[in-house]
N, C-alpha and C positions, 0 to 999 in steps of 0.2 A: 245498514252502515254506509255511508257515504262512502265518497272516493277518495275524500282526504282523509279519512279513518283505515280505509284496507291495510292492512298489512302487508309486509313484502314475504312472501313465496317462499314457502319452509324450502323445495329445492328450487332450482334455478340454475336448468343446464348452460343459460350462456354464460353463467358466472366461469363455468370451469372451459368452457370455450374462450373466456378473456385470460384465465390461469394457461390455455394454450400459449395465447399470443405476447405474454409475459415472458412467458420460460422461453417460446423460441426467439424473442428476442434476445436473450441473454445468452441460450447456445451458438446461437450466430456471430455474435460481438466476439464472444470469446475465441470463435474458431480464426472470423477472420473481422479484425473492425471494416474494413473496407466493403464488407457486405451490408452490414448496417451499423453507421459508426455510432449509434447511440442506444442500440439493444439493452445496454445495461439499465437501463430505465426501468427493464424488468422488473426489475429486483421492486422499483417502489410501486409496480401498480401491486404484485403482490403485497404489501405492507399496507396498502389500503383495505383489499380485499379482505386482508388476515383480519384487521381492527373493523371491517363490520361484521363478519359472519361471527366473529368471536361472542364480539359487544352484542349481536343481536341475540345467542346463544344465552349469555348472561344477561339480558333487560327480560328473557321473558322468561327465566328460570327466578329470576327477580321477583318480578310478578305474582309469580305462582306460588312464591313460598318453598322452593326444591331445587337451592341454589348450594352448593356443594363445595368448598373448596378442596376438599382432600378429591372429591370426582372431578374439576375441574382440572388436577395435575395430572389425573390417572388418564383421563383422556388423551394431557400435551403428550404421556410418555408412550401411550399406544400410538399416537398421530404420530411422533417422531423421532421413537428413540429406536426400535428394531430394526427398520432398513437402513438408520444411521449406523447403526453398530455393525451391520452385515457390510455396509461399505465401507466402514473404520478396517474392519479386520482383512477384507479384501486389496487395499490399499499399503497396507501397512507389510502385506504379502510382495505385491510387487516393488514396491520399494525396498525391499529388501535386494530383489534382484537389478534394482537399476538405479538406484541415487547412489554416489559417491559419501563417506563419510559424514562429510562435514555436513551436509544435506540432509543426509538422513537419522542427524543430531537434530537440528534444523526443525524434521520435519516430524521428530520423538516431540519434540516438547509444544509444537502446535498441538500435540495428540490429548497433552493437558489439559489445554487450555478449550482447544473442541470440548470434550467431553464434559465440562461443567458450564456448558458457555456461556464464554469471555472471551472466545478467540478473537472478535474485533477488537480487546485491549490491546492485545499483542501485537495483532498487525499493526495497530494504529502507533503503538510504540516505537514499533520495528521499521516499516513501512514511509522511503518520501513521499511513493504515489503509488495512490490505486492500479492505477492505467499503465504503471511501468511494465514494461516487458522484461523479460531475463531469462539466461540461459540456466537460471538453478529456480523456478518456479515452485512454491510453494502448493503443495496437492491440495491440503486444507482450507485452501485462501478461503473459496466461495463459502465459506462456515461462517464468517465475519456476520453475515446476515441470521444466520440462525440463532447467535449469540444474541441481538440487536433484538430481536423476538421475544428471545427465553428469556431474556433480563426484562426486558415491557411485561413478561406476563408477568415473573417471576410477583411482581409488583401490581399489578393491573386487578387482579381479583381479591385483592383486600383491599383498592384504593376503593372499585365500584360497588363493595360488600357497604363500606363506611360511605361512600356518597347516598344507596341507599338506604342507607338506617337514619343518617342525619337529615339529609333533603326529601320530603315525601312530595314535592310536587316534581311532573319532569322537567317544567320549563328552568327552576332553579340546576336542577341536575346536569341539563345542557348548559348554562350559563360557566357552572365551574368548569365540565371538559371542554368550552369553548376558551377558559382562560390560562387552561392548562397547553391547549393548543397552540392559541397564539405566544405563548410565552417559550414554547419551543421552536415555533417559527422563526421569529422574531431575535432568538439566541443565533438559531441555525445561518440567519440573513447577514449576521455582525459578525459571527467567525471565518464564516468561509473564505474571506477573502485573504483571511491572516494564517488561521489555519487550516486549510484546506484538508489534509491527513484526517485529522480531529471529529471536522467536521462531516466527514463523511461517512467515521467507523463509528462514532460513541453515540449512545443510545440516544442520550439528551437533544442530539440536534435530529434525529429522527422520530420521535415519538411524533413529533405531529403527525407524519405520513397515517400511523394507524390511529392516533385519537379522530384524524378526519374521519378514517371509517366507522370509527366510532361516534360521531357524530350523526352521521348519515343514519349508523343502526337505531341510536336515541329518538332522532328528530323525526324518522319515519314521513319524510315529507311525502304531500297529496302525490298522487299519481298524473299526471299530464296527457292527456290523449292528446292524440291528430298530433298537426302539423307542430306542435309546441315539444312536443313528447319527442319527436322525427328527430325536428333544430336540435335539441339539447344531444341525442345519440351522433348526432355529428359531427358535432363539437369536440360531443366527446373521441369519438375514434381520430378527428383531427388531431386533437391536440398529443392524442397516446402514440400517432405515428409520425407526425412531426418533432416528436420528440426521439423519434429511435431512429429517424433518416435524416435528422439535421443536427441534432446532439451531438460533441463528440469530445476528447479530452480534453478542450481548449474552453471549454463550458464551462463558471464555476460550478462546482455540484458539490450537495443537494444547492441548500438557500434555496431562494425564490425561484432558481429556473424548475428545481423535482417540482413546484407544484403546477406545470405546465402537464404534465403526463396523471399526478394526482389527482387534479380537479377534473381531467379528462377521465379518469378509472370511476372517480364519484359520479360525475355525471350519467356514466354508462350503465351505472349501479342502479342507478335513478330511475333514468328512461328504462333501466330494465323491467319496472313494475308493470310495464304492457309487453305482455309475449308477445305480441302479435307485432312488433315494429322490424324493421327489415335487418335491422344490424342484430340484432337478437335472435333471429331467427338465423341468421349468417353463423354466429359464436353455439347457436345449439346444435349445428350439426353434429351428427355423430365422429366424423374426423378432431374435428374440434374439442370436441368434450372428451371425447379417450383421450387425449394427450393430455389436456386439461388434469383430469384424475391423474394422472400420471406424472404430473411436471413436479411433486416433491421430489419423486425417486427421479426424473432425468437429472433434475438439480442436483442432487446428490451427487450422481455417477459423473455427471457431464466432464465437472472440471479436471477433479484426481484422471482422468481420459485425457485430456488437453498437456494437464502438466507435465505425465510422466511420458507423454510424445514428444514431446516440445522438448524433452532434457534430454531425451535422444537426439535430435537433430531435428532441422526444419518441417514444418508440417506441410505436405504438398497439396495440391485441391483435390488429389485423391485420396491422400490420408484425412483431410477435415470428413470428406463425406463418409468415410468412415467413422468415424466418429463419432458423425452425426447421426449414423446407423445404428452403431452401438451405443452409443448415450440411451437415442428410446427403446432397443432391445433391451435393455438393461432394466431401465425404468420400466417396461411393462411388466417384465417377467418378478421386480425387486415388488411392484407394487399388487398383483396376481398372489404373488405364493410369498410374500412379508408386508405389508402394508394391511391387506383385506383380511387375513386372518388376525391379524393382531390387535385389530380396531373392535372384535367382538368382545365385550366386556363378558363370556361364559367363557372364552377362549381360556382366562388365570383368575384366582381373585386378585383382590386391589391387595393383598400383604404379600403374596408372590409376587405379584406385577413391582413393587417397588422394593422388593428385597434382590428379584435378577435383574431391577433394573441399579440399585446400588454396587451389586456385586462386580456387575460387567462393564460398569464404569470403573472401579475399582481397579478389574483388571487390564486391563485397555492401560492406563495409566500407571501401573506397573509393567506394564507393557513398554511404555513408551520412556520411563525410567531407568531400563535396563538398556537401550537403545541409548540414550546419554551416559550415563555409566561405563558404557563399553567404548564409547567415542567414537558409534557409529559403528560398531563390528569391523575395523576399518582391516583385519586380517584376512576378511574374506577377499581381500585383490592381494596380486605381486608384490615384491618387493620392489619392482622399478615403479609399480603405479603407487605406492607409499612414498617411494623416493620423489618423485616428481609433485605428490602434494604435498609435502613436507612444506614444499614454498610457499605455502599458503600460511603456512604460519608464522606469526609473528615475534619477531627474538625483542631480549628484553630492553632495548632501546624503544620498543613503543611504549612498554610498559613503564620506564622511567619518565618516559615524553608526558603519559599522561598523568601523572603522581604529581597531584597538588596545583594543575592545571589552573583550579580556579583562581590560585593565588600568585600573578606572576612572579610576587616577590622570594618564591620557595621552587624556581626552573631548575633544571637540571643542566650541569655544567662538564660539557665533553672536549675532547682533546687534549694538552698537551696538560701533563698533571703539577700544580703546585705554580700557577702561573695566574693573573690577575687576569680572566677573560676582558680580552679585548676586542671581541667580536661577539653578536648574538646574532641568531637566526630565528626566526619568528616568520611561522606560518603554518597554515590546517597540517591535516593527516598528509600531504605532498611533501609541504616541509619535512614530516617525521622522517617520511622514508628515508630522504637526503643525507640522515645523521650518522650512518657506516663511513661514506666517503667524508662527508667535511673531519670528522673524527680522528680521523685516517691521515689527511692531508695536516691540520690541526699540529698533530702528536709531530709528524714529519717536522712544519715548520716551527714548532716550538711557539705554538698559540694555542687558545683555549676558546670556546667559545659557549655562549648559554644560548639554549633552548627556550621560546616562549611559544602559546599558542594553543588553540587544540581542535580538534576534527572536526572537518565544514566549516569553520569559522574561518574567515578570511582577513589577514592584516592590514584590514582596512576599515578607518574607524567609521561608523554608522550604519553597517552593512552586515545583516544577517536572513539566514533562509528564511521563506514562511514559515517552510513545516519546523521551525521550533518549539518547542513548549514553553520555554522560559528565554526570550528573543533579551529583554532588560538585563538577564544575569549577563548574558551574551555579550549585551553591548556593554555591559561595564567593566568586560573583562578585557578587551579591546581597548576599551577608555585609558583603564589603569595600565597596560602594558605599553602604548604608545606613550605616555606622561612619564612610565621608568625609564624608557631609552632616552626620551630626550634631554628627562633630567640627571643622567649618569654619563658622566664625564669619563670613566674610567673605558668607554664603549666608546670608539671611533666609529667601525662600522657596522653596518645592519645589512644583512641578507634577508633578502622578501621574500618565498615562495608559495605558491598556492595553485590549486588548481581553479587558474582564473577562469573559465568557461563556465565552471560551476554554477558561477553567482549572476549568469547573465544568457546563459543558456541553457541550462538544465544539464540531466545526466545523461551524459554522452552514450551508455549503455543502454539504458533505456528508452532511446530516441526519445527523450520528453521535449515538452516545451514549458519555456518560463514563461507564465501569468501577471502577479502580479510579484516580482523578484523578492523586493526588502522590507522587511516590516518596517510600521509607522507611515512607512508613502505607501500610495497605491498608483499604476501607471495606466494608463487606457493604450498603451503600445508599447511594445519589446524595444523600439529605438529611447524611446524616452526613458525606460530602465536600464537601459544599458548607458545613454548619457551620465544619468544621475550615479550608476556604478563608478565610471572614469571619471566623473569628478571627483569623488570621492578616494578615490587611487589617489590622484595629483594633489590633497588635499595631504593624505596621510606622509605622504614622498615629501611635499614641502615641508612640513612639521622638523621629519625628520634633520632632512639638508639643512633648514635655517638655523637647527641645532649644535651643527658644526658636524653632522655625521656624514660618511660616506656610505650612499646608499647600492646595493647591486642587487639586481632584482632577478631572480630566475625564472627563465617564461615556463607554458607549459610544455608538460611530458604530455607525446602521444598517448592518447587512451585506446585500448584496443578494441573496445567494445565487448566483450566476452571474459571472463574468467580464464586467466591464459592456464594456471596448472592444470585445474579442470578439463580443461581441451585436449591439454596434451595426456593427460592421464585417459581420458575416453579415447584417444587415437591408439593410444598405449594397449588398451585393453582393446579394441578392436583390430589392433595389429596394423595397424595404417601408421604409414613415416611420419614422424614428427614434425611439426612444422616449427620452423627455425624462426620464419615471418609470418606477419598475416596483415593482409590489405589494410592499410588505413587511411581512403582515397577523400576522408571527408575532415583529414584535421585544418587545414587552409579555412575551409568551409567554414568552421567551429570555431577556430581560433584565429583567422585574419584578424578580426576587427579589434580584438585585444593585443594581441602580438603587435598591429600597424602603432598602435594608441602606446604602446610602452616603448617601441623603437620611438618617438616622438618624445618622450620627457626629455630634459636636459639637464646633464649634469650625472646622469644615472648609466652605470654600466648594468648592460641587459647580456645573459647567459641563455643560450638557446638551446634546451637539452632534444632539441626534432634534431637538430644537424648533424648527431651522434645518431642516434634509434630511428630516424627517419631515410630513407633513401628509397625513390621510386614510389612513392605512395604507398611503402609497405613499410611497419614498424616491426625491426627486431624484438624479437621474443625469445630468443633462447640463443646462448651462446656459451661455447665450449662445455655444453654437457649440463649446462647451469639456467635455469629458469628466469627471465629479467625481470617478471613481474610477481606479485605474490597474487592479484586478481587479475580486476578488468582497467586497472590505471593507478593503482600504486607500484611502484616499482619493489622489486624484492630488494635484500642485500647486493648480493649478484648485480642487480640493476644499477642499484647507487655506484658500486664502484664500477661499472660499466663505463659512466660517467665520470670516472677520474680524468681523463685529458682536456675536458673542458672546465674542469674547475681547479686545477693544478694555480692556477695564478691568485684564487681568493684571496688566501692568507699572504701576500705580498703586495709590495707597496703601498703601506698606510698609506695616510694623507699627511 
């Protein structure tokens, strides 16, 4: 047999020495990104690895005639479903003892969604950014990827079942996964930029990742000796490590940049057909390839370890390296005594194996049913820790705010009752909150005013997030509500509010940064999105004003960065004093440039709710017993009328 005929190597320890260098990148990102800001890259050289050892599993069981699919699933379920369950039920234990309610609602119904995976729907529903940080961290998150798998196979072995039966040569066989390929490439290349979310959780824009290793297993290319064979292992570890030390949130991902670390994973796959090359011998060491074997179960344990430290309080480099200790304690001993016994197919038959693996899904998710049901067990804390997350919830003024949203012409109309509103207020979830006090003031001066808008959308026409699903319904809801005010005479003036930083600087919680801000443009720099933002302000303000309206635009509320009930309910429970304020030395930072740009319009009276909740670089959070905010930047009730002395003059002096 020649050399372009060999086959690649039934085992092949550096493969599980690259499943090392996978997984610790991905334990390290997550611990700290500042140690290596693009670890997460992990995740796709795995998803290479996965789509050749699978596909090569399947072309030569193909072959032979002793291709199985009910043994193809009994397999995924011994590969992945008992250490997943031993850590579902492990996880679901301590959370018990450490998420607060609303969380551990939260983090019931990811339990769903894990166990039949789909969890990367939800996230991807749920979720602006992958790379957000937060003080209520989802334990489940890193399941996203296991979902993204289960659904490729779910599919994967009746596509290559019918590719074999219909196509009997391989070069045709490789021609269609090559245009299955690029067709998810090529999806994956044209969303990211619009929806980045989307694009990073749903299957369709990752399949390529593992059809390439499916390629590779199909195509079975020559072997390469010497210096040819060397080049290409170089390549490849460059490309896998320059992707995980210079990658980092600011990166679109996947698109075109995952296949920098992909073609790097194939390459290495490649040159691995000669043991004998230096990088291959580096990945087969035995440190190497124990972790290697091991990196399912680290992946497992790593994150639910990360989250439920992190909702405790800051993680120190003492605590990471724990962590880091106990991720592969974990993973060795999960993969030792649940992984290796469970992979022996004498271990159960295949009608046990998927009747306890039906059951235990079953209950798990009755599990996690009873945990929603109950609204979190939320009786297991005090009444003053109930008291204080009470604020967290929202009274029925959001609820009316959002009722019929999409149609401005059916808003909701508050204050003063039996009165022709002569005012509306039109703005996101920031505006909502506002609607106690203006209400308030309203009924006082014997005005009324209508409600338009709805959460994340900004009062400003042609401007909406990436992470939208439907960005057109968006803008035509903006369209149509700007065209009501101005064509309604009965309405003098218009109140703007929004949480402007939003749309031009990401979430202030999540330290993010804005990419490419508003659908339909794309910006190659944060100043030139943030131009096109404030024109776009001045554009919808002139509309209005030429109208004959009077416009008053209320800047932003300090954000606190945190979940303020949550804070104080964990200070509560740990018995530590309340905190009244909490530093908020970076709003200037965050909101100069919009604040400078709206002192600047003319004609427009500007409401500064920092000069109330701000002083000393610290914003008010709690006053007289009473919570201001209901998160980490909506204000509560409490909060709005906080904010009565500064908005005491709205409703006077028409025009």
């Amino acid at each position: 047999m020649s050399s372009s005929e060999l086959p690649f190597r039934s085992y092949r320890p550096d493969i599980d020495g690259l499943r090392a260098v996978a997984v610790m990148g991905v334990l390290l990102y997550h611990l700290n990104d500042k140690w290596i800001s693009g670890g997460f890259v992990g995740v796709d050289v795995f998803f290479v690895i996965s789509g050749f050892l699978i596909s090569r599993i399947i072309d030569r069981e193909m072959r032979d005639g002793t291709f199985s699919i009910a043994r193809f699933y009994e397999r995924r379920i011994r590969r992945i479903f008992p250490a997943f369950c031993v850590m579902l039920v492990a996880v679901i234990i301590a959370s018990w003892f450490i998420l607060l309610p609303d969380d551990f609602v939260a983090f019931a119904k990811s339990i769903r969604y894990a166990v039949i995976g789909i969890s990367n729907i939800l996230f991807a529903k749920n979720a602006q950014n992958y790379f957000n940080e937060s003080d209520s961290p989802i334990p489940l998150l890193h399941t996203w990827s296991l979902g993204v798998e289960e659904q490729f196979y779910l599919v994967f072995p009746v596509l290559m079942w019918t590719i074999y039966r219909f196509f009997k040569s391989q070069r045709s066989r490789l021609a269609l996964v090559s245009l299955l390929f690029v067709i998810s490439l090529v999806t994956s290349a044209l969303v990211v930029g619009h929806y980045p979310v989307s694009a990073f959780f749903h299957l369709q824009y990752r399949a390529w990742e593992l059809l390439l290793g499916t390629l590779l297993a199909l195509g079975n290319p020559p072997s390469l000796r010497n210096a040819l064979s060397k080049m290409l292992g170089l390549v490849g570890v460059a490309m896998i490590a320059g992707s995980m030390f210079y990658f980092d949130e600011s990166v679109l991902f996947p698109g075109p940049s995952a296949l920098v670390p992909c073609m790097g994973t194939a390459l290495l796959l490649w040159s691995g057909k000669d043991a004998t090359l230096w990088i291959n011998r580096i990945l087969s060491m035995k440190p190497f390839v124990l972790i290697g074997r091991i990196s399912y179960s680290v992946y497992l344990w790593h994150w639910p370890m990360i989250a439920l430290a992190s909702y405790l309080g800051e993680i120190t480099r003492i605590a990471s390296f724990l962590i880091l200790f106990s991720s592969l304690t974990c993973g060795f001993l999960s993969w030792r005594f649940i992984e290796k016994p469970f992979r022996n197919p004498v271990a159960e038959s295949r009608k046990r194996l998927f009747f306890a693996w039906a059951a235990l899904s079953a209950l798990t998710i009755v599990c996690g049913s009873m945990i929603e049901a109950s609204k979190g067990f939320s009786k297991r804390y005090a009444p003053e820790v109930r008291r204080l997350l009470a604020f967290k919830e929202k009274p029925a003024y959001w609820k009316n705010a959002a009722k019929d949203a999409k149609n401005p012409l059916s808003e909701v109309v508050y204050g003063a009752e039996d009165v022709i509103p002569r005012y509306a207020l039109w703005g996101d979830s920031h505006g909502t909150a506002l609607v106690p006090v203006l209400d308030a003031l309203g009924k006082i001066s014997g005005e009324a005013f209508r409600k338009f808008g709805q959460g994340a959308l900004p009062p400003v026409m042609g401007v909406v997030q990436t992470s939208e699903s439907n960005p057109d319904e968006r803008l035509r809801i903006t369209r149509e509500t700007l065209d009501l005010l101005v064509a309604d005479r009965s309405i003098h003036t218009v109140l703007l509010h929004a949480r402007w930083s939003l749309y031009n600087r990401g979430q202030n919680e999540n330290h993010d940064v804005a990419r490419a801000s508003f659908f339909g443009v794309l910006f190659d720099s944060p100043d030139k999105a943030e131009a096109f933002y404030f024109s776009k302000i001045r554009e919808t303000i002139d509309k209005l004003v030429a109208s004959g309206k009077r416009v008053i635009v209320i800047g932003p509320v300090p954000e606190v960065g945190r979940n303020v009930p949550d804070m104080l309910a964990k200070q509560q429970i740990a018995g530590q004093p309340l905190s009244s304020t909490v530093a908020c030395g970076d709003f200037f930072e965050r909101n100069g440039e919009v604040l400078g740009f709206l002192e600047s319009l003319a004609g427009v009276s500007l409401v500064k709710p920092h000069e109330i909740l701000l002083h000393d670089d610290k914003v008010s959070v709690m006053a007289e017993d009473q919570v201001l905010y209901l998160d980490d930047d909506h204000l509560s009730t409490a909060g709005a009328m906080y904010l009565k002395p500064l908005l005491e003059n709205v409703f006077s002096s028409p025009p």
